[in-house]
Backbone as CSV, one residue per row, in Angstrom:
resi,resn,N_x,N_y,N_z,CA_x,CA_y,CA_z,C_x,C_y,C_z
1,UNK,-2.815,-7.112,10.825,-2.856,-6.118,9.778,-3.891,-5.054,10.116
2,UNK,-3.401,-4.424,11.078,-4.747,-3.243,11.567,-4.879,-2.016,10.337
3,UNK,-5.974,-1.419,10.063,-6.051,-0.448,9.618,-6.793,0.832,10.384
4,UNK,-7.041,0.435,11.728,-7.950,1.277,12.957,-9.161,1.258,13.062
5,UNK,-9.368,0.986,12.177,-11.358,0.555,11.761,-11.632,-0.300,12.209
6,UNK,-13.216,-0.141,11.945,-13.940,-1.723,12.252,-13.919,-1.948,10.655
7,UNK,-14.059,-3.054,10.691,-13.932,-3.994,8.603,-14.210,-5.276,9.083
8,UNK,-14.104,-5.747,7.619,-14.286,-7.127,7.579,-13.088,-7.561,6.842
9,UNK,-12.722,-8.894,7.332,-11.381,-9.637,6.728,-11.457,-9.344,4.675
10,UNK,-10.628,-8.983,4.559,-10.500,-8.861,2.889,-10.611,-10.304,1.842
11,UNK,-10.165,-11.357,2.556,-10.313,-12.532,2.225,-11.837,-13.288,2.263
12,UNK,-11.869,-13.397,3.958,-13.282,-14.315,4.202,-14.746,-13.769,3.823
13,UNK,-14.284,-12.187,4.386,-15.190,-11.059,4.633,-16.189,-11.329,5.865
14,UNK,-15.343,-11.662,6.540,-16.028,-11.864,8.525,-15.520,-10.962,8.818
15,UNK,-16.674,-9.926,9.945,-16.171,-9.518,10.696,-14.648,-9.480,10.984
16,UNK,-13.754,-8.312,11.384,-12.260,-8.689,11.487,-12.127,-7.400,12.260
17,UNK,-10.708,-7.285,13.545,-10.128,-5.917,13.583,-8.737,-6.368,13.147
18,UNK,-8.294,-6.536,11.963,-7.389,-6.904,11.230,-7.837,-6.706,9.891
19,UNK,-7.189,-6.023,8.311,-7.350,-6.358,7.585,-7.504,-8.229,6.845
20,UNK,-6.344,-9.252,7.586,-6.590,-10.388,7.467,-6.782,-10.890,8.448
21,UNK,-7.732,-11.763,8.985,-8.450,-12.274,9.940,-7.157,-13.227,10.574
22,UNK,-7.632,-13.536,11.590,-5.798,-14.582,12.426,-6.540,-16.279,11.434
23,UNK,-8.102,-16.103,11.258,-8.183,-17.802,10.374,-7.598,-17.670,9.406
24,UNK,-7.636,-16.843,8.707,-7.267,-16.586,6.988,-5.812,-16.474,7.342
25,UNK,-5.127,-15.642,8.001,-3.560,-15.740,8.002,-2.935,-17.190,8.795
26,UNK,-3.830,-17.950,9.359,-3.517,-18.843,9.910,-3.335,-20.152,8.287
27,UNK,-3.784,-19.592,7.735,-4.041,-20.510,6.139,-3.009,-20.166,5.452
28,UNK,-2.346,-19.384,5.733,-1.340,-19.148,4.719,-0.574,-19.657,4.447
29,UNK,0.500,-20.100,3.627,1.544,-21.079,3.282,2.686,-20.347,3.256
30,UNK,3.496,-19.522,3.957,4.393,-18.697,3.503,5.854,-18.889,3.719
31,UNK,6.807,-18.525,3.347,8.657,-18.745,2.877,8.697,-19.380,4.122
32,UNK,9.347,-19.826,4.576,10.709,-19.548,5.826,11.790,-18.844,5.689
33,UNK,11.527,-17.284,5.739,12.888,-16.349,5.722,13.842,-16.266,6.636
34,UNK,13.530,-17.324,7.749,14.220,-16.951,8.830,15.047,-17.759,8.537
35,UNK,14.715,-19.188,8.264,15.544,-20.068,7.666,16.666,-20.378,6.926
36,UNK,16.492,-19.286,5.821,17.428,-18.989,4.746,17.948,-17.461,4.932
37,UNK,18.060,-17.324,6.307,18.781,-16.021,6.665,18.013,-14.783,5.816
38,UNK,16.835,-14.590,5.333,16.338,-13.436,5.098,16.694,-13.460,3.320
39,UNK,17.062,-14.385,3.014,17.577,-14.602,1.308,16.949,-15.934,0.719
40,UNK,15.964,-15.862,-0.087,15.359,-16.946,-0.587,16.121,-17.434,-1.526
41,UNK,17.180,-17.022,-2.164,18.222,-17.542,-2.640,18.956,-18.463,-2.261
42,UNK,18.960,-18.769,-1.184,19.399,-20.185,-0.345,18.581,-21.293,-0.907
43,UNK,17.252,-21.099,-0.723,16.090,-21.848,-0.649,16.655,-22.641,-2.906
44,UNK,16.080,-24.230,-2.635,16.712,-24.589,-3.603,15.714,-24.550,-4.840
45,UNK,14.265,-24.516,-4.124,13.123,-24.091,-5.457,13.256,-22.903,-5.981
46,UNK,13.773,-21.804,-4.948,13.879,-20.167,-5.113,14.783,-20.067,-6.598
47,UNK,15.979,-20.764,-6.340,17.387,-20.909,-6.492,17.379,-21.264,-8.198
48,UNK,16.453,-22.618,-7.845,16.375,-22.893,-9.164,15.532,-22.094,-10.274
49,UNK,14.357,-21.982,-9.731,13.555,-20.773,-10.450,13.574,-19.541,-10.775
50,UNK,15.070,-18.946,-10.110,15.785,-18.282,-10.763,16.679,-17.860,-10.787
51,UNK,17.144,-18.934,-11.926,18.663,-19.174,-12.515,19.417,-18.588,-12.817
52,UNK,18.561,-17.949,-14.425,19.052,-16.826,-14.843,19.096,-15.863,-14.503
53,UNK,19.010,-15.207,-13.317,19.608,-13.409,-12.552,20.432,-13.007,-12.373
54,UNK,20.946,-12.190,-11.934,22.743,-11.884,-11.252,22.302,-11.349,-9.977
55,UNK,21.294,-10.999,-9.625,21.467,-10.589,-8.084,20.706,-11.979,-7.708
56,UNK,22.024,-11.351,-6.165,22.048,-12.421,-5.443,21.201,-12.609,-4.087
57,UNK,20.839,-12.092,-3.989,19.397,-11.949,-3.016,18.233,-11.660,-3.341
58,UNK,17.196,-12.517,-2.869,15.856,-11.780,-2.728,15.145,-12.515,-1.605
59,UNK,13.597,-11.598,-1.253,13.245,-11.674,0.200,11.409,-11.789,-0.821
60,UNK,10.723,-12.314,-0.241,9.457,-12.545,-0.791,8.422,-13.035,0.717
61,UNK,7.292,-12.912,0.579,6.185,-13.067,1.400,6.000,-14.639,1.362
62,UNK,5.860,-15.293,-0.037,5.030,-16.401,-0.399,5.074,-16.686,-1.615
63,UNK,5.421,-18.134,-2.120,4.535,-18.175,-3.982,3.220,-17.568,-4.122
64,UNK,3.475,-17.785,-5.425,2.005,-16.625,-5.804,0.814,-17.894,-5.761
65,UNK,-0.129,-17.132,-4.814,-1.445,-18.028,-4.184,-2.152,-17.686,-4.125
66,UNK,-3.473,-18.100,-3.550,-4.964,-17.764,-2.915,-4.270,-17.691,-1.710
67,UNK,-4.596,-16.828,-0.974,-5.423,-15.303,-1.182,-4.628,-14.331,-1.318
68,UNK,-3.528,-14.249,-1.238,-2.205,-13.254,-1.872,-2.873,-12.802,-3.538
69,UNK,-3.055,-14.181,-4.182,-3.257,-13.709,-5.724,-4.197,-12.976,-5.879
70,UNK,-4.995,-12.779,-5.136,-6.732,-12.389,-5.278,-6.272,-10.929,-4.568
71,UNK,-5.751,-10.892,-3.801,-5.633,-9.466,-3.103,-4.470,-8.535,-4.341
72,UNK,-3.813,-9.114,-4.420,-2.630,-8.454,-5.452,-3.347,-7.961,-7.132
73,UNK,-4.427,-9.086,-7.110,-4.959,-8.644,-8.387,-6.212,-7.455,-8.393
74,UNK,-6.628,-7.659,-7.266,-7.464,-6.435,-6.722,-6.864,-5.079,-6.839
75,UNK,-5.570,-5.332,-6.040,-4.880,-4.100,-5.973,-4.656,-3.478,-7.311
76,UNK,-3.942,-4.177,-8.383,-3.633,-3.683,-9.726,-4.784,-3.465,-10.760
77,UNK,-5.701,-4.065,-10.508,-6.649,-4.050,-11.505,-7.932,-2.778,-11.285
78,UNK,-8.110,-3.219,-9.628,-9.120,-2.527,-9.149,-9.220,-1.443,-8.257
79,UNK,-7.549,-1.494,-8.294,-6.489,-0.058,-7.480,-7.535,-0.141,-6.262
80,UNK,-7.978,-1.343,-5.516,-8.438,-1.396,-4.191,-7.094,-1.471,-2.918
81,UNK,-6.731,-0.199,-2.770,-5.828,0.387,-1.835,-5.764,-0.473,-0.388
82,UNK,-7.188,-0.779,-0.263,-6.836,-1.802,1.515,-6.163,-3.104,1.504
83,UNK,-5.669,-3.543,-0.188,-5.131,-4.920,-0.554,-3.771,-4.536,-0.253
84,UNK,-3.217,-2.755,-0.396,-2.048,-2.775,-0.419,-1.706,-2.406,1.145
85,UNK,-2.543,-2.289,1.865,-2.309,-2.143,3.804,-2.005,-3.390,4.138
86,UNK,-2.846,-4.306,3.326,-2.801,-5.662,4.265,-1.584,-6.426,3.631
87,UNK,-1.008,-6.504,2.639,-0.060,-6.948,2.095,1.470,-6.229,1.838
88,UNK,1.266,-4.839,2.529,2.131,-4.555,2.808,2.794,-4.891,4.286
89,UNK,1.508,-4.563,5.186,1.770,-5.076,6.632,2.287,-6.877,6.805
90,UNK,2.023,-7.367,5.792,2.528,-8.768,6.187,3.706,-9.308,5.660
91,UNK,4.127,-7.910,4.565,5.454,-8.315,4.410,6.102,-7.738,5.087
92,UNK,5.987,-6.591,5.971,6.924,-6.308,7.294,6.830,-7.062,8.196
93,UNK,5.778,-7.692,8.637,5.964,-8.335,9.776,6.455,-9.782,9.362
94,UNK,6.509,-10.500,8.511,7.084,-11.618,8.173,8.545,-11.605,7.711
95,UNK,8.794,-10.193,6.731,10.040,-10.500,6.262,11.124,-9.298,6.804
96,UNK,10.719,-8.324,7.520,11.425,-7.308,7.838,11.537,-7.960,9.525
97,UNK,10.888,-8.011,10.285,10.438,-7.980,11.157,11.884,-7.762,12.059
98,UNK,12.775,-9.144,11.861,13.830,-9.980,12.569,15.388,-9.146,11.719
99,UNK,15.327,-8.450,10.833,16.396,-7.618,9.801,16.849,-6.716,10.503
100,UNK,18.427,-6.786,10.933,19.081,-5.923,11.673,19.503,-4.803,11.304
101,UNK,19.206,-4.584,9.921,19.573,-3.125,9.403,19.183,-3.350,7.971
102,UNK,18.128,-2.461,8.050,17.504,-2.119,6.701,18.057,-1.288,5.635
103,UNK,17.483,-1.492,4.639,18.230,-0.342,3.492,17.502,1.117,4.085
104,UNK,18.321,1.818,2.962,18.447,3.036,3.163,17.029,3.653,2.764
105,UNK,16.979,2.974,1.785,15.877,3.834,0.432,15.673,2.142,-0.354
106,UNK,13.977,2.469,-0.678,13.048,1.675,-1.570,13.132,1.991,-2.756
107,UNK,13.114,1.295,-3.735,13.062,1.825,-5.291,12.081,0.923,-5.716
108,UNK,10.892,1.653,-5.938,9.797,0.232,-6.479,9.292,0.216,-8.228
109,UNK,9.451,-0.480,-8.679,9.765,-0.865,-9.987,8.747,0.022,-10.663
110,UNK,9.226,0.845,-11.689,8.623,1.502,-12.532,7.624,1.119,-13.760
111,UNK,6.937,1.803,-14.038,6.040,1.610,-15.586,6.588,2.514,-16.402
112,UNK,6.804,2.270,-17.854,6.557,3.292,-19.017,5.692,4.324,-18.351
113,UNK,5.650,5.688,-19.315,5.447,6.760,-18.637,3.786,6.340,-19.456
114,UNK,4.032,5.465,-20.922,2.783,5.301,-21.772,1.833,5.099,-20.785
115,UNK,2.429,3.641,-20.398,1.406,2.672,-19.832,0.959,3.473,-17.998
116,UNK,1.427,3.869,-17.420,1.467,4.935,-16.098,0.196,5.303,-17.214
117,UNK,0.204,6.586,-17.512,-0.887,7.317,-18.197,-2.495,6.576,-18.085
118,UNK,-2.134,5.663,-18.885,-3.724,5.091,-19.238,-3.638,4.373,-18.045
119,UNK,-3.208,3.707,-17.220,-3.589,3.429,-15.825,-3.624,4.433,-14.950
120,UNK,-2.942,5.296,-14.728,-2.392,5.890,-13.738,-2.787,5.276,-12.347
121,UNK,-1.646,4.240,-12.577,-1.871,3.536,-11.335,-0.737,2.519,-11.127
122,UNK,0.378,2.212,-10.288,1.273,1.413,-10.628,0.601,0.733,-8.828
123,UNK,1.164,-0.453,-8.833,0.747,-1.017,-7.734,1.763,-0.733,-7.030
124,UNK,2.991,-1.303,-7.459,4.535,-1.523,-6.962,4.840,-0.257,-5.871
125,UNK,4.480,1.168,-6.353,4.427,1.878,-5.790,3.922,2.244,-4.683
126,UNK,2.451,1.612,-4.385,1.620,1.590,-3.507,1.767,0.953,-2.559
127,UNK,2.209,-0.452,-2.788,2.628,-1.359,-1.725,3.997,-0.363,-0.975
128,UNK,5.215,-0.158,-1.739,5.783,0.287,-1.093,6.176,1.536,-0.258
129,UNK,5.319,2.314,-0.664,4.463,3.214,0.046,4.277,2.899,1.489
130,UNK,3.235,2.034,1.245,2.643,1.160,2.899,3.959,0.636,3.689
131,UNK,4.547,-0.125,3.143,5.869,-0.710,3.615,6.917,0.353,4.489
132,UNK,7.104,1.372,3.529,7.983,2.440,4.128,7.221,2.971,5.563
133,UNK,5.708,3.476,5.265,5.153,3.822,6.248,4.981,2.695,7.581
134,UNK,5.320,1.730,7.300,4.719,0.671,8.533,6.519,0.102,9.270
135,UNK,8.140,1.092,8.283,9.003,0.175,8.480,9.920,1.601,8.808
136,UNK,9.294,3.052,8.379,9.806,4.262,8.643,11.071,4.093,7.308
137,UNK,10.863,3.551,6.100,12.220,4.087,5.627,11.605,4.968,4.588
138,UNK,12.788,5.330,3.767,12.554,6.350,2.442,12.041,5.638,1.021
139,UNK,11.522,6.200,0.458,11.272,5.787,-1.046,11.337,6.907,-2.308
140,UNK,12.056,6.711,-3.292,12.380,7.456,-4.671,11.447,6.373,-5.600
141,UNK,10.774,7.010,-6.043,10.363,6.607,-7.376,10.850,7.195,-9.158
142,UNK,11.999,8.168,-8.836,12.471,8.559,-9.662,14.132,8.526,-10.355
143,UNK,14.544,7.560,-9.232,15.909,7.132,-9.704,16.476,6.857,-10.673
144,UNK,15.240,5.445,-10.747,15.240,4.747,-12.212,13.799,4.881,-13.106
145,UNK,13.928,4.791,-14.001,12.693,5.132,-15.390,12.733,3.864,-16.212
146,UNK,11.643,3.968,-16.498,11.398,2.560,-17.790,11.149,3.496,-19.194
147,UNK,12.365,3.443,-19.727,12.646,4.185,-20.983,12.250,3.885,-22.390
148,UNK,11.729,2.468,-22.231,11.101,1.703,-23.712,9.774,0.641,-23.237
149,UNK,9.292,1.115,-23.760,7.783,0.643,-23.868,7.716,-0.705,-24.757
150,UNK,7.663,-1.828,-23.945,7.323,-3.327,-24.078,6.105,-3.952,-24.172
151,UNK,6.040,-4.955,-24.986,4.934,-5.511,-24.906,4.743,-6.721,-23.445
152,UNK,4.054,-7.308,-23.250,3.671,-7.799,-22.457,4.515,-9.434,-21.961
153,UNK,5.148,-8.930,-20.936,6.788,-10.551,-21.228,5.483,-11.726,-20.542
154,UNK,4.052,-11.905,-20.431,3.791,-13.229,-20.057,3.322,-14.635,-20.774
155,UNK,3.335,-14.157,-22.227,3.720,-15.283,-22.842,4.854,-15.588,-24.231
156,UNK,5.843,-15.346,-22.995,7.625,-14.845,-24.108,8.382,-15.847,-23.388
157,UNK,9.276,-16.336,-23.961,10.208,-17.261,-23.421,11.270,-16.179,-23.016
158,UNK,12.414,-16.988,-22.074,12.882,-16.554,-21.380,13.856,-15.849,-22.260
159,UNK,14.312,-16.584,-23.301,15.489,-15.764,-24.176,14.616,-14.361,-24.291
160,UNK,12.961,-14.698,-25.118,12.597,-13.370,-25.687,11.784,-11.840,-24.585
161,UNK,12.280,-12.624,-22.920,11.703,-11.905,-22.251,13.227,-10.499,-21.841
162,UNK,14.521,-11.506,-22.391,15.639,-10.807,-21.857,15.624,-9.539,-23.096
163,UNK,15.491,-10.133,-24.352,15.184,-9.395,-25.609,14.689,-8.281,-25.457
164,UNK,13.422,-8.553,-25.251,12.412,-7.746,-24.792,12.865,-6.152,-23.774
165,UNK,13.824,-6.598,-23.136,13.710,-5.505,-21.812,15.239,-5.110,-22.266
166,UNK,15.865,-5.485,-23.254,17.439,-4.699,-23.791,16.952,-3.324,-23.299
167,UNK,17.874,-2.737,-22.556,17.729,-0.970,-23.157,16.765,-0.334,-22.333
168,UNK,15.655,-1.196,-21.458,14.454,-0.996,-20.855,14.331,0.132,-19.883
169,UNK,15.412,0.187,-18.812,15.459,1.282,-17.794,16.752,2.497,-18.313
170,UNK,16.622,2.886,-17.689,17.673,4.551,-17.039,17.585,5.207,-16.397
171,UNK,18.706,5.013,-15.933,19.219,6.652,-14.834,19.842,7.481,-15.136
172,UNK,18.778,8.648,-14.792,19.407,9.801,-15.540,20.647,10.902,-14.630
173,UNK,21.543,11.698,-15.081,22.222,12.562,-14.695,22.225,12.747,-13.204
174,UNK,21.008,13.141,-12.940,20.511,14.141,-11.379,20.391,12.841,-10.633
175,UNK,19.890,11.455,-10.849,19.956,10.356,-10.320,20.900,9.645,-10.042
176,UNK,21.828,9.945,-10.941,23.306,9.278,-10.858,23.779,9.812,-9.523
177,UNK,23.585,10.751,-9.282,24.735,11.631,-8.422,23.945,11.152,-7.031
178,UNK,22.730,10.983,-6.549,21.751,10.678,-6.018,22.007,9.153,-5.350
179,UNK,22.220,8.375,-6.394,22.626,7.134,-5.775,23.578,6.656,-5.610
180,UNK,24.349,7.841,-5.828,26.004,7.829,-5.290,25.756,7.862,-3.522
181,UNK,25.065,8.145,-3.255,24.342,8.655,-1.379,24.280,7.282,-0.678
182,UNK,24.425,6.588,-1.821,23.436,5.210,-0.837,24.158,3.980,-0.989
183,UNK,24.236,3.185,0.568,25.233,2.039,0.178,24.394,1.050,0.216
184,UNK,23.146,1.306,0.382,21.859,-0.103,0.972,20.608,0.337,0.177
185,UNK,20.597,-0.509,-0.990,18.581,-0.493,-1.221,17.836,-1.408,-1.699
186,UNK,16.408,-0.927,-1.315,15.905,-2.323,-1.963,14.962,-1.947,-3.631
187,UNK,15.448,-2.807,-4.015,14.515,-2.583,-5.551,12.911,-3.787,-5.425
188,UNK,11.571,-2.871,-5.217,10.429,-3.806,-5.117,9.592,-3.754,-5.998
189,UNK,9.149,-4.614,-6.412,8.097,-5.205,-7.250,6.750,-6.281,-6.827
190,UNK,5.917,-6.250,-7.019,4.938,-6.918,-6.396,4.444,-8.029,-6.865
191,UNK,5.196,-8.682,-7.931,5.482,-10.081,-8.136,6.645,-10.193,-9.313
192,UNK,7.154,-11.194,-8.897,8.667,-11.882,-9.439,8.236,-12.697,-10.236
193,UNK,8.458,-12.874,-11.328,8.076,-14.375,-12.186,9.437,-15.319,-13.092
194,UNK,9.963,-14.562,-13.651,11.383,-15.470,-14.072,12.291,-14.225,-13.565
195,UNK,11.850,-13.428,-12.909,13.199,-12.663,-12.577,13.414,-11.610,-13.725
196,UNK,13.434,-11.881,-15.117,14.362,-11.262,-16.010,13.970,-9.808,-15.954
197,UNK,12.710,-8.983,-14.911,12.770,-7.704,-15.302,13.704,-7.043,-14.199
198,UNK,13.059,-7.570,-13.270,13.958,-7.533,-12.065,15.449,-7.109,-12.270
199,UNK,15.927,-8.074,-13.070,17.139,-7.796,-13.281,17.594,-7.202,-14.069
200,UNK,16.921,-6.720,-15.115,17.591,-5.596,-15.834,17.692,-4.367,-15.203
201,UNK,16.452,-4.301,-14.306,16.686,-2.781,-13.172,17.713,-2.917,-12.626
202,UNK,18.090,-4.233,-11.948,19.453,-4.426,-10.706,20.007,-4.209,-11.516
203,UNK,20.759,-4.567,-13.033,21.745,-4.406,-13.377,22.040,-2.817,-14.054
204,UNK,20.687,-1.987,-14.411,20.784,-0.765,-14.188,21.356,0.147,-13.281
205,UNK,20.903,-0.395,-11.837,21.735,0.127,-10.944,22.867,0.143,-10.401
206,UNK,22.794,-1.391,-11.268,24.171,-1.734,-10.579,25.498,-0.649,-11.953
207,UNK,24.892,-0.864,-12.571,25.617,0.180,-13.664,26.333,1.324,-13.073
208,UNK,25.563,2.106,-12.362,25.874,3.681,-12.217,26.723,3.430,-10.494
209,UNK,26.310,2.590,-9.806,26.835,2.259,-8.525,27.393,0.956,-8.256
210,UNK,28.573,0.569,-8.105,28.733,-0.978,-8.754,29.135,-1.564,-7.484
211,UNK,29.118,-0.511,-6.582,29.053,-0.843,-4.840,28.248,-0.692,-4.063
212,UNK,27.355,-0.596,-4.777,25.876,-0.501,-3.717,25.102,-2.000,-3.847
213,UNK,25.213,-2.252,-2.703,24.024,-3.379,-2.184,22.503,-3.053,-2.377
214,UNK,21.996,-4.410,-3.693,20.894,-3.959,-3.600,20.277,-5.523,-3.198
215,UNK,18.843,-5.310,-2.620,17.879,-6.228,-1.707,17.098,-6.406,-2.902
216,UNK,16.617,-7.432,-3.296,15.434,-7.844,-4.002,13.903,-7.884,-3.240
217,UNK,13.121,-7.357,-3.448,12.166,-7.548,-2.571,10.531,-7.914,-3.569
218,UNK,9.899,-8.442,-3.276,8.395,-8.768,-4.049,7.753,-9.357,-2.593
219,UNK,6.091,-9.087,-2.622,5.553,-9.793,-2.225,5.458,-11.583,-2.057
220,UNK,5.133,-11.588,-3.705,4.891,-12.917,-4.116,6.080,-13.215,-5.313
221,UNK,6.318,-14.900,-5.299,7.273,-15.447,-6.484,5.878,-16.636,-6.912
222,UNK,6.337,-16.318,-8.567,5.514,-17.251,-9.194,6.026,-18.301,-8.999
223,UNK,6.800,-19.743,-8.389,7.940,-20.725,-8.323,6.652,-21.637,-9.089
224,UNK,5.595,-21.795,-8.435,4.904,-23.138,-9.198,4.487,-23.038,-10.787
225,UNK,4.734,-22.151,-11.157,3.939,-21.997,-12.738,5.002,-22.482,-13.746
């Protein structure tokens, strides 16, 4: 995970010319994507943990862990930008790496325009940012919109998390016509937890384009919680 500098590992904080040191990435616990052909949907913990979706693929780094969790929460909380070099670089080189043809265009999961505001800061964006830059593809952040402002789905059951997100995204007019362009994309988010937002975007898109292949992509899946 180079960033060209001299630094120290983001994890250990040793000395490093790597954002993650080869000990600290040597610690890691991560998918076998190669295994399950690049679709953790094969995988039967993936599979089961999420049930309720309609898309049928997704591609992930790792369950959500030490030191993934600690870097990801850095990134969102403390908009510390070198969490999103190093965790973007390791989901190209782990999950892109061996992928014989990438999508076209990134779509990385939106915020309310509310909640954007008083953060002004979405992570999702950032990571995939890095990603595009380290994998050369395109990214729109304006395809899709989060059109209703939700409260917080992490302690909602699954019925009241689907509730919750009725109505949630849109694509508007000038977007429609836009993703008429594209037969390959990936929709990313920087952690997956029951899926259900995930999928109201896929099924947003899948709305306006009902032949376009879309890739699920996140860093991390919550599977153990």
């Amino acid at each position: 995970m180079h960033l060209g500098l001299s630094q120290n590992c983001l994890v250990c904080k040793q000395s490093s010319n790597t954002s993650i040191c080869q000990y600290c990435f040597d610690d890691l616990t991560l998918f076998d994507v190669d295994r399950y052909q690049h679709n953790l949907m094969l995988a039967p913990k993936v599979n089961l943990g999420l049930a309720k979706v309609d898309f049928p693929q997704v591609l992930a780094v790792a369950d959500y862990q030490w030191p993934l969790a600690k870097l990801l929460t850095g990134l969102k909380f403390s908009k510390h930008i070198p969490n999103a070099y190093a965790l973007a670089d390791l989901f190209v080189r782990h999950c892109l790496s061996s992928i014989p043809v990438l999508p076209q265009l990134i779509i990385p999961m939106p915020l309310h325009k509310n909640r954007y505001l008083f953060r002004k800061f979405n992570q999702s964006i950032e990571l995939a940012k890095q990603i595009c830059k380290l994998s050369q593809m395109d990214m729109d952040t304006s395809i899709i919109s989060r059109c209703k402002s939700t409260p917080a789905q992490t302690d909602l059951s699954a019925a009241q998390r689907r509730k919750n997100l009725q109505n949630a995204f849109a694509v508007d007019k000038a977007s429609q016509l836009r993703l008429q362009q594209y037969q390959h994309v990936a929709l990313f988010d920087d952690v997956i937890t029951t899926g259900t937002t995930m999928n109201c975007a896929y099924l947003t898109l899948r709305k306006h384009n009902p032949n376009l292949k879309i890739d699920i992509w996140s860093i991390c899946l919550t599977l153990t919680r």
